[in-house]
N, C-alpha and C positions, 0 to 999 in steps of 0.2 A: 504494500500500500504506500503512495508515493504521498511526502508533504500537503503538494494538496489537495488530494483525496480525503485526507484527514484532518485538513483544517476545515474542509469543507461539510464534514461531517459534522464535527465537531459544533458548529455553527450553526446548521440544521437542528441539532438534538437541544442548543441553545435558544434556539430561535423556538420549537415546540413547546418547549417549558413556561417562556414567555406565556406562549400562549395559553395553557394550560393553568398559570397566576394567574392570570387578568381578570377576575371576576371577582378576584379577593382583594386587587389591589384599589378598583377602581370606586364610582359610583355607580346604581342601576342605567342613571342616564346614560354616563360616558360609554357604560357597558353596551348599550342598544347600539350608541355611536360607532363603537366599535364591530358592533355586530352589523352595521350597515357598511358601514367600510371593505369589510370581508365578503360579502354581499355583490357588491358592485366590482370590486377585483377580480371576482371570478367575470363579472359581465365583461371589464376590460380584455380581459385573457382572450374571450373568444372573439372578443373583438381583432386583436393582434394577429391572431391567427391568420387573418384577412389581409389586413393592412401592414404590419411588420412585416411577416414571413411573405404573404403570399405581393405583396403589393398592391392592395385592390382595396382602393378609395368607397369602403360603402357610405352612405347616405341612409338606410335600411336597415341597419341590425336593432333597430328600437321594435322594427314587429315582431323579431322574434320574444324577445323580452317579455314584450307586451303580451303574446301567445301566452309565455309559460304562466305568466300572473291571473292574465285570467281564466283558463283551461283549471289551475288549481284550485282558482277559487271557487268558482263554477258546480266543479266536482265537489267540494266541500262542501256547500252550500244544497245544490239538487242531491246528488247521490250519496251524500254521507260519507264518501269513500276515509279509510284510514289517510293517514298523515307522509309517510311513504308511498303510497300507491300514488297519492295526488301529487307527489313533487315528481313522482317518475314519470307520470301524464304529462305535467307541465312539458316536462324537457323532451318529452315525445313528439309533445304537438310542435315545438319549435324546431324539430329535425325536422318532421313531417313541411311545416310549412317549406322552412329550406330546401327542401329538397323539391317541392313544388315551383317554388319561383327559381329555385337555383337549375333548373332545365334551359330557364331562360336567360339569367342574368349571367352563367358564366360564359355564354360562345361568346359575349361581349368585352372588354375591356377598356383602362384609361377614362375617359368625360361616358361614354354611352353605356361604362357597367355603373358610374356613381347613380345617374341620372334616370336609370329602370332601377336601380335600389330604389332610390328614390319614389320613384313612379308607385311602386309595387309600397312602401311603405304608408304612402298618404291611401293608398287604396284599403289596406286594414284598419285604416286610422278610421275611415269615413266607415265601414263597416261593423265598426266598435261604437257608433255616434249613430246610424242607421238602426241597428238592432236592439234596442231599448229591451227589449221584451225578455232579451237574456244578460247584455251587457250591463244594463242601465244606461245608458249612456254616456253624458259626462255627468250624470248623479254619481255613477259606479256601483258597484256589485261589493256588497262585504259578508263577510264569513268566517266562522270562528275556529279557526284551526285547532283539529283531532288533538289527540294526546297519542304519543307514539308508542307503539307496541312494538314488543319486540320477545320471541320466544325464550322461553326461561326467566326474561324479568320483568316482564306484567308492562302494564300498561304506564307511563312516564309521562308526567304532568310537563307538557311545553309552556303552557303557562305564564311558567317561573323564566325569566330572563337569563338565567343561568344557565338552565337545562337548555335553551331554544340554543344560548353562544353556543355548547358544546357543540348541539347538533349541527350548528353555520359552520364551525369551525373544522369538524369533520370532513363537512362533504363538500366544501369551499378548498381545505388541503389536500382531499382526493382528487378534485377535479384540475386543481393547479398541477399537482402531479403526472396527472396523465396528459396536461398541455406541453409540461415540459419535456416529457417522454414523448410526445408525437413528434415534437419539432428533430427529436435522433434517431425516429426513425427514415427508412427508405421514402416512405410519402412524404415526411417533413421536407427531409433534404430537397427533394422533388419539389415540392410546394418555393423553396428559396429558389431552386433553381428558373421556376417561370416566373418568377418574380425580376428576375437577372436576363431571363432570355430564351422568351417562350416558345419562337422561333424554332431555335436551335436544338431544345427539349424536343418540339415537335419533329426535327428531322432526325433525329437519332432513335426515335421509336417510342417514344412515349403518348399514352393516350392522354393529351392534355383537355382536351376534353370532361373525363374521367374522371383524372387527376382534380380538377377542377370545384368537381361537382365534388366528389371525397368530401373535399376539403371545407366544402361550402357546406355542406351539412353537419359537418363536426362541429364548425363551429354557431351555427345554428342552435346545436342541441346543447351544449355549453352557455348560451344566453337566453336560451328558454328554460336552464334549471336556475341560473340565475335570477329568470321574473320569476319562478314558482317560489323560491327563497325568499324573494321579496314582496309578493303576496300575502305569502302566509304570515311575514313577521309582520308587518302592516294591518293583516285582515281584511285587505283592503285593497281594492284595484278598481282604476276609469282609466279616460283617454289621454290621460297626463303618459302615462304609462309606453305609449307611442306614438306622442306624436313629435315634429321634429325638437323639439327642444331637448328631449330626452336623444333622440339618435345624435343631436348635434353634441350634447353631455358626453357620453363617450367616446366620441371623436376628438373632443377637448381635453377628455380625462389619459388621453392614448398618449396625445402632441404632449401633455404639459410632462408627464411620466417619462417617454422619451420610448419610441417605438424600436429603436433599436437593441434594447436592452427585453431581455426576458422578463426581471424583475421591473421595467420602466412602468409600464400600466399600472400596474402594483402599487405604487409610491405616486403614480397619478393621483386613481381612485383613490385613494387613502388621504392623499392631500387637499385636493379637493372637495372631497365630503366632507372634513373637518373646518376647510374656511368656510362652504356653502352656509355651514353650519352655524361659525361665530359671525360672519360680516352679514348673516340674517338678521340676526337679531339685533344689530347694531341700523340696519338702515331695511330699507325696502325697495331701496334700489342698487341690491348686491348682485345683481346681475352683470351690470356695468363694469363692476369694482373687477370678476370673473371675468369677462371682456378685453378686460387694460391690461388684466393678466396674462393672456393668454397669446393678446397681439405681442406681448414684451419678450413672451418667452420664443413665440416664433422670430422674432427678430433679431434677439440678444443670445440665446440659447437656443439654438436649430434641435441639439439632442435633446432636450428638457431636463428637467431634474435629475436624469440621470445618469445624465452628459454631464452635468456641473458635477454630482459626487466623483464620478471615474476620474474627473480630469484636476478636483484637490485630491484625491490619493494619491494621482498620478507626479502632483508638484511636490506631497510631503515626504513619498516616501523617498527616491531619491534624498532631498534633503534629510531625513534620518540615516540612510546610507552612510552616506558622507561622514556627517558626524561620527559613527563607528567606524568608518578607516581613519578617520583621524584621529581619533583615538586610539 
C-alpha cells in the first residue's frame, strides 16, 4: 500500500466519523442544514456526471429532480407505500424519465442539447402546473413520510432529525461512491473521452450513441433519488421543485464548486446552501447577492472553489518544503 493510498484512506475513515458526530455536535437546525446540504450534493454529482465528465451543458436536470420528489410523495400520500420503496420509485421515475427524453437529447450536442434540455424541462414544469388533480399545482402535494422498516429491527421513527441524517447520510455516501466509481470505470473513461473528442470515439468503434444515453440515465436516476430525498425531508413538493431556477441552482452550484474536481460540486452544494441560507435571512433580495457571486467567480476563479483550494496547497506546500531543506 503506497503513501497515498493510505493517506487517502486514512482521511476517508476521518472524514466518516465527522460524519457520524454531527448530530451530537450541532443544533437540530444546523442539523437539517446539514442534512440539506448532503441532499443536494448528491443532486450536484449527477449533475457532473453531465457537465464535468461528459461535457454537456444541460438546462434540464431540474425534471429529473422534480420527478423523484414528486413520484415519492405521490406514493406516500395515495398508496401508502413504505419509506424505501418510495425513495427507490422516486429515482426510478427519474431514470425512467431520462431515459425517455434522453433518446432524444443525446444524438444532439453543444447550444441544441442545452436548449431540448431545456425545451423538455419547461415541458414537465407546465405538466406539474397543468395536472392539479394529482400535482396540486403550484399549491403542491405534501405527505408524511413512513417510518422505515427494516428486517430484524422493526420499524425506525424518521421522525427524529437524527435518525432521517443517518439515513441522508447513508445513501447520499453510497451514491457518491458509486459516482466516483463510475467515472474509473471503462464507460467513465469513455464518457471523458466524448467529452474531448466525440468524433474520434466514434471512429475507433465506439457506440456513442449508447454510450450516451448510459450515461444520461445514470445520471438521471442519481437526481431523481436526490428529489425523492428531498421530498421526503420537506414533506413536501410543487413546481418550485422544477422549474428553471432550481435547474439554473445546480448549474451554479457545479460552476461555483469547480466542475473539474470530483469533490468540486461537493463544496458547491455545500457552500451555497449555507449562504442561501444566512444572506436569506438577512435580506430578501439574496438572490442578487448569489448572482454577484457567481459572475465573480466565473471571472476571477474559472475552476471555482476548488481551483482556489488546489492552487493554496499548491503555493504552501512547496513553501513548507523549503523550509525543511533548509533546515
Amino acid at each position: 500500500m503506497t503513501k497515498t493510498t493510505l493517506r487517502g484512506m486514512l482521511l476517508l475513515l476521518a472524514f466518516l466519523l465527522v460524519l457520524a458526530l454531527i448530530p451530537g455536535m450541532v443544533s437540530e437546525f444546523n442539523l437539517n442544514l446539514i442534512t440539506s446540504m448532503a441532499i443536494y450534493s448528491l443532486f450536484v454529482l449527477s449533475y457532473n456526471i453531465l457537465f464535468g465528465h461528459a461535457g454537456l451543458l444541460s438546462f434540464g436536470h431540474a425534471a429529473y429532480f422534480g420527478m423523484g420528489a414528486y413520484t415519492t410523495i405521490i406514493l406516500f400520500k395515495k398508496l401508502k407505500v413504505g419509506l424505501l420503496t418510495g425513495l427507490l420509485a422516486g429515482a426510478g421515475s427519474g431514470a425512467l424519465l431520462g431515459l425517455i427524453f434522453g433518446l432524444f437529447v443525446v444524438r444532439l450536442g453543444g447550444t441544441y442539447f442545452a436548449l431540448l434540455t431545456l425545451a423538455f424541462n419547461q415541458l414537465v414544469y407546465a405538466a406539474a402546473e397543468k395536472f392539479r388533480f394529482l400535482t396540486g399545482g403550484e399549491d403542491g402535494v405534501a405527505a408524511m413520510r413512513p417510518k422505515l422498516v427494516l428486517p430484524g429491527l422493526g420499524a425506525i421513527d424518521m421522525f427524529s432529525s437524527v435518525n432521517w441524517y443517518y439515513l441522508v447520510v447513508t445513501v447520499v455516501c453510497a451514491g457518491g461512491a458509486f459516482c466516483w466509481y463510475f467515472t474509473r470505470t471503462p464507460l467513465g473513461r469513455l464518457n471523458e473521452c466524448l467529452r474531448e473528442n466525440e468524433d474520434r470515439a466514434r471512429f475507433i468503434g465506439y457506440n456513442v450513441y449508447a454510450s450516451k444515453l448510459a450515461v444520461y440515465v445514470i445520471s438521471a436516476f442519481f437526481a431523481g433519488l436526490a428529489g425523492a430525498l428531498i421530498g421526503a425531508f420537506q414533506e413536501f413538493v410543487t413546481v418550485t421543485f422544477i422549474n428553471l431556477d432550481k435547474a439554473a441552482e445546480v448549474l451554479i452550484m457545479t460552476f461555483i464548486g469547480g466542475a473539474h474536481y470530483f469533490w468540486g460540486p461537493i463544496l458547491g452544494a455545500c457552500f451555497l446552501t449555507w449562504l442561501n441560507d444566512v444572506i436569506s435571512s438577512w435580506t430578501k433580495h439574496w438572490p442578487l447577492i448569489q448572482g454577484a457571486l457567481f459572475i465573480a467567480l466565473v471571472m476571477y476563479a474559472p475552476n471555482g472553489l476548488s481551483g482556489l483550494v488546489v492552487g493554496l496547497k499548491d503555493r504552501l506546500i512547496p513553501k513548507v518544503a523549503g523550509r525543511r531543506a533548509g533546515a
